[in-house]
N, C-alpha and C positions, 0 to 999 in steps of 0.2 A: 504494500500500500504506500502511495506517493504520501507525504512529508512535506508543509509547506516550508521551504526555503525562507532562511533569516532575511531581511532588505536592509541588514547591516553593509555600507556601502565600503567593500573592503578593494576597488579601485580594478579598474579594466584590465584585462590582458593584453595590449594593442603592439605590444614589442616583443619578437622571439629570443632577444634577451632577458627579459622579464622571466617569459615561461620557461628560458633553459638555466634560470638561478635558481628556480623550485621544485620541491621535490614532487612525485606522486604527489601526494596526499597535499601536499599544497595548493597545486594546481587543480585537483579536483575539489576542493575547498573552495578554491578562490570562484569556481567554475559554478557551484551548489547556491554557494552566498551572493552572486552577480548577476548570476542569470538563467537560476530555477527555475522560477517562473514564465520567464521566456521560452526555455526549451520545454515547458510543459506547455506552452500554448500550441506552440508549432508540432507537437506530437497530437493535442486535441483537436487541433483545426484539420491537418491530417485523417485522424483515425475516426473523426465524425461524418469529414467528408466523403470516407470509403462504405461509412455503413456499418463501424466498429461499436461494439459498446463500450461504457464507462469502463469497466473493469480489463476489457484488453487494452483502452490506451493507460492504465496504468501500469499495466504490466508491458507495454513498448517504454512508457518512459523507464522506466526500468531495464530494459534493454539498451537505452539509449545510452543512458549510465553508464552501465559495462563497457558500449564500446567506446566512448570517451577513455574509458580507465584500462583498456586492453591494450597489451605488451606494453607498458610501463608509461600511457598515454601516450602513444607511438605517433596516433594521429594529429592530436594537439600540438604536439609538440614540430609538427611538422609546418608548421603554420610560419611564413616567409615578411607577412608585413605588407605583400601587395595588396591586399584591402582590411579595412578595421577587421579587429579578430570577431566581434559580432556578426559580421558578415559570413565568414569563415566557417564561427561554427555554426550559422544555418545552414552552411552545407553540409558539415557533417551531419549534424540532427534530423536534417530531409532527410539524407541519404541512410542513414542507420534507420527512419523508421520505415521508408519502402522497404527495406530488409526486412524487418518485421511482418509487415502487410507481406511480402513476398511467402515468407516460412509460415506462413498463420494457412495462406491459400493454399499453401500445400497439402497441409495436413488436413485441411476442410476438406479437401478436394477427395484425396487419400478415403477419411472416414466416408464422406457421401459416395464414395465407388463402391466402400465393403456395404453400406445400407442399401442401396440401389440396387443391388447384387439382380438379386430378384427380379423388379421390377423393368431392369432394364433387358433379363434373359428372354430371349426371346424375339427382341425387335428388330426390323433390320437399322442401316445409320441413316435411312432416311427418316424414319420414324423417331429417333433419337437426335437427327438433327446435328452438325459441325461441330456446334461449343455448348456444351452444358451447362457454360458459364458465362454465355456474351451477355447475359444482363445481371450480371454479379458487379454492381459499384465500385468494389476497394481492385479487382482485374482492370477495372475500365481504367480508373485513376494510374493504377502501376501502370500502362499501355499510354497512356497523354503522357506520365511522365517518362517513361522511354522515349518517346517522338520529339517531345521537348530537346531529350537530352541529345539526341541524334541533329536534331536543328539546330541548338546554342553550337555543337564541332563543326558544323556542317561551314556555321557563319567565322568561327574563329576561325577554319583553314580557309574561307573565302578573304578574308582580311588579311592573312598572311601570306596568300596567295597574288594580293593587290602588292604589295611590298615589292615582290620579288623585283630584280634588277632585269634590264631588258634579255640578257644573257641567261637566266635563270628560269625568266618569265619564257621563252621561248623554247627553252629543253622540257621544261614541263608541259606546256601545251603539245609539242611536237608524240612526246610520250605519253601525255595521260589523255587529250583529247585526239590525237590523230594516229594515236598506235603505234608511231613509228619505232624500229628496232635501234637500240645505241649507233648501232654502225648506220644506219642512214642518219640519224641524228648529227653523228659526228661527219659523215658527207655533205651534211646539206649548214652546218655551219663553222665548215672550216675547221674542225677542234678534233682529237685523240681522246678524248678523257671524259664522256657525256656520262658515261656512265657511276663514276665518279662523285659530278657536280650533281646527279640527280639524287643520289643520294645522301649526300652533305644538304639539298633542298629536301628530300624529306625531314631529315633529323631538324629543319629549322620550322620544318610545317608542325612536328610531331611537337615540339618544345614551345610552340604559341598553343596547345590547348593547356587551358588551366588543368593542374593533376588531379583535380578531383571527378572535373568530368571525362579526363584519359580514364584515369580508374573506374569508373563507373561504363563506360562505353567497352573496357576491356572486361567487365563482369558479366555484361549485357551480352556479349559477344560469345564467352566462356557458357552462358547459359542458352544460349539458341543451339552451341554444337552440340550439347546435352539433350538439347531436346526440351528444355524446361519451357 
């Protein structure tokens, strides 16, 4: 059961010096007493919005917890200063509670196959229909936020893709819009080495998406070869 947090003002986390002079248990301190209540709303607004009851969003904040505090607050502490650390940890707190909604669905899903056992023997899939769950709320929500998440990468490599220098701008288009092989690339402008500079342009494509939403695109991706 969720614990309302002190609103003793014991001062923001906004520098990753700050949070690498504190220990564990400081940082989840300073984190409980700051901004408790913040991340319980953003787990309520969530888990309300999916169709959750009172009692699983308190057992997500409760999970959200833990992963703030996992591998020796590995996450937090990973935290760079590119934007206020409130910002930051809405991201992690979104993203640890669609985890939740993710593992909640499974297991619903799991129980409703061994109940349905029955009911469902005997139909064929017309009769049963594609998704037994396309009007399941907390799925729909998980599915916007994956599209989201695929659109927010979609526009950071469109923007780091404007960047590029004419020389760069060009080996990539020649490759990624017109298919061309390194060795025509390297024939048609003059160079030995395309294959090289395309890669030194990916790794600058790959380092303009924020790491939370690489992390999250490489979980998303981890989970479709699954099957999930």
């Amino acid at each position: 059961m969720r614990q309302n947090p002190s609103h003793t003002d014991p001062g923001s986390l906004d520098s990753p010096e700050e949070i690498g002079s504190l220990s564990d248990t400081g940082i989840l301190d300073r984190i409980y007493r700051a901004y408790g209540e913040y991340i319980y709303t953003i787990v309520r607004t969530r888990m309300e919005s999916a169709g959750f009851s009172r009692d699983d969003t308190n057992d997500c904040y409760g999970h959200v917890i833990m992963k703030l505090a996992e591998n020796n607050c590995k996450k937090v502490r990973q935290f760079r200063g590119g934007s206020s650390f409130k910002t930051y940890l809405t991201v992690l707190c979104g993203n640890a509670t669609i985890d939740y909604m993710r593992s909640e669905i499974r297991k619903r899903r799991l129980t409703t196959a061994i109940d349905d056992t029955d009911r469902l023997r005997g139909l064929s899939s017309e009769d049963v229909g594609p998704d037994l769950f396309a009007g399941d709320p907390a799925l729909q929500l998980i599915r916007n936020e994956e599209e989201a998440l695929v659109a927010e990468a979609a526009d950071m490599i469109s923007r780091e893709v404007g960047r590029l220098d004419a020389l760069d701008h060009c080996i990539f288009r020649l490759r990624i819009e017109d298919g061309r092989s390194f060795r025509e690339i390297d024939k048609t402008l003059g160079i030995d080495n395309s294959k090289y500079l395309f890669s030194k342009i990916l790794d600058k494509i790959r380092s303009s998406i924020d790491i939370p939403v690489r992390r999250n695109i490489e979980e998303l991706l981890e989970e479709t070869r699954h099957g999930n």
